[in-house]
N, C-alpha and C positions, 0 to 999 in steps of 0.2 A: 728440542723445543716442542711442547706440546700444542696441539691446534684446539681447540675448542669445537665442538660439534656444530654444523649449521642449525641456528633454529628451525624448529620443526612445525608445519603448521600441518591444517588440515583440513575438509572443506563445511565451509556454514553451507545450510538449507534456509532459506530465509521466506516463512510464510509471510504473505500479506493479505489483509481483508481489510476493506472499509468498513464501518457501522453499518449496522442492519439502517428498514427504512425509517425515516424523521419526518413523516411526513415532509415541508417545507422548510428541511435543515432545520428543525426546531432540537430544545436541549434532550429531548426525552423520544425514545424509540415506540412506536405506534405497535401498536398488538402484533400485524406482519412482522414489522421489524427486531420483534423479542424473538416470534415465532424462529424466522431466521437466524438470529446469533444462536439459540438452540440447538439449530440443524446443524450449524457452521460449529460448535463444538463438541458433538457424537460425533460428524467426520473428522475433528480433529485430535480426539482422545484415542484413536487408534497408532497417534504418533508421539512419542516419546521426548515433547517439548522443554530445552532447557528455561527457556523463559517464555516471558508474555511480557510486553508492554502495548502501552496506548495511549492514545492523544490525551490531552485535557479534558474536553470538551465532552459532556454529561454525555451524547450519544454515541462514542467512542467508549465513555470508561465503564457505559450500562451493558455495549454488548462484550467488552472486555471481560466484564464478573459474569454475563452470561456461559459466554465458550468457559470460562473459566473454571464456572460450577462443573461441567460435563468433564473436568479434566481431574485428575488423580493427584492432586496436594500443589495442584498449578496456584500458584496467586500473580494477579497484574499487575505490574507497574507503572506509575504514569511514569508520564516522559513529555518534556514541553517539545522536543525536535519531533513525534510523532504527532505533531495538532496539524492543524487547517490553515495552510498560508501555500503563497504565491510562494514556489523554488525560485523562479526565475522568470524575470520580465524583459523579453524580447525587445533588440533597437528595430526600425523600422526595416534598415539595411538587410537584418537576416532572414524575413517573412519574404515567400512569395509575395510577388506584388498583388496576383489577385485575390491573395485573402489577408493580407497586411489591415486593411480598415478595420474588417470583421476583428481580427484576433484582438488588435491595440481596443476598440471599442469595449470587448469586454473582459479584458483585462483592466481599463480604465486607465487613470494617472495616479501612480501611488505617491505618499508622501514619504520623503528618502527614509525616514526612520522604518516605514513598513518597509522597504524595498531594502532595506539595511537587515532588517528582523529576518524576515525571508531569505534571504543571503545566508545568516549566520546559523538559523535552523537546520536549512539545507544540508550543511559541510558537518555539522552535528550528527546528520542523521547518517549521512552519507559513513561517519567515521566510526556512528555506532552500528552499522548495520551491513556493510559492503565488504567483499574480500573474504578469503580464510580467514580464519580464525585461529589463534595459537595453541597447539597441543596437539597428541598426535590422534584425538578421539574428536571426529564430528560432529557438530552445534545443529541443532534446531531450532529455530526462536522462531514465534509469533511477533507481529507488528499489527495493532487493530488500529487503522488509521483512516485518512482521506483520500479524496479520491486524484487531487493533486501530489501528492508524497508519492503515492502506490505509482500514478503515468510518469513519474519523475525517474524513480527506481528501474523502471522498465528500460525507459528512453537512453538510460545511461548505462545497463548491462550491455545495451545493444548496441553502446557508442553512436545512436544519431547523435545529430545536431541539438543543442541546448535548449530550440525554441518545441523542437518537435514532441514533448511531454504533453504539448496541447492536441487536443483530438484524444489521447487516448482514454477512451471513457470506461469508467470502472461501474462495475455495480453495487447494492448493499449486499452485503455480505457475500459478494463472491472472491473466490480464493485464485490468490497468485503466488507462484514460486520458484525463486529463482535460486539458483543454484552455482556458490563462489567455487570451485574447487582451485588447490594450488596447481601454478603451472600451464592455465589451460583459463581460455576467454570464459566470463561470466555465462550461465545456458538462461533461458525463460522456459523452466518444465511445465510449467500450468499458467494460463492467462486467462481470467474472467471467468474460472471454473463455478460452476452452478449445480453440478450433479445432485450436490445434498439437497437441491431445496425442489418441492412441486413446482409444478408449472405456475401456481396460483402465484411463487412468489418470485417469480423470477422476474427479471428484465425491471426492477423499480433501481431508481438512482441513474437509470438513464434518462436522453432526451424521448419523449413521448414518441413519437413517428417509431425511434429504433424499436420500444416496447411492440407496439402494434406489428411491427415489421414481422420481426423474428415473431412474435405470439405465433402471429398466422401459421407462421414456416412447421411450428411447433417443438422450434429447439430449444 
């Protein structure tokens, strides 16, 4: 009797970058923020990407055609699993108690339908982007997304806890990369990388205090 070969996989590299900056989440990227997916695709045309995808939403799919111009016959694709939505909203039970107020407060009360959409994104995203990949030759894909997708992605190579995705704060356009190989726990090679961009444009898309903080420090 003959056996059949085990399928073969092999491992994804899975870049992630949010949008360059939007001023105030607006649809359209501010002169920085063009500036920025600029930078973020010269660093990224040094790597030999199978794909690109990117959220719906205009400041997503504008720095997606940006990196994408700097890229060698790259085109972007939307994708509705990389947009702007809540992965998961926390019961009271699994927050610390002393920041439970804080977190529910600005998460709000969604109505099930959001909290339904968010759910079903998630496991989307999760299913297009996590894991080896099949074949015996290594994936590189770009993901230009949010800043929720990206702390979700993170939270869950590392195995926390489901609520812990919060706190983890992304900036525009800087670079995350996690690495599936077979066999062997998901890695996080790069987190909140900024090397490509000046100082002038670094630390936007976070909360203000962190920008001034780090400015000073001069990282």
């Amino acid at each position: 009797m003959q056996h059949s070969a085990p399928p073969t996989t092999a491992t994804r590299y899975l870049y992630l970058a949010r949008h360059g900056d939007a001023g105030h989440e607006g649809p359209a990227l501010t002169h920085a923020g063009r500036s920025q997916a600029a930078l973020l695709g010269r660093r990224l045309a040094r790597v030999s990407l199978d794909s690109v995808h990117h959220g719906p939403l205009g400041r997503a799919a504008e720095t997606a055609r940006l990196i994408a111009a700097q890229l060698d016959g790259a085109t972007a694709t939307e994708a509705e699993w990389a947009g702007d939505y809540v992965p998961y909203w926390p019961e009271r039970g699994e927050l610390p108690e002393s920041d439970a107020d804080r977190i529910l407060d600005f998460l709000g009360d969604p109505e099930p339908a959001e909290r339904e959409a968010g759910l079903r994104l998630v496991r989307e995203a999760m299913a297009h982007c996590t894991g080896p990949v099949a074949g015996a030759s290594a994936r590189h894909e770009l993901v230009v997304t949010h800043s929720f997708l990206i702390a979700w992605l993170v939270r869950a190579a590392l195995d926390a806890p489901e609520w812990r995705w919060i706190g983890l704060h992304v900036g525009n356009a800087a670079l995350t990369v996690i690495r599936y190989a077979p066999d062997r726990p998901a890695s996080v090679l790069l987190l909140n990388d900024m090397a490509h961009l000046p100082a002038e444009l670094k630390w936007t898309g976070f909360p203000k205090e962190f920008g001034a903080e780090f400015g000073e420090l001069g990282v």
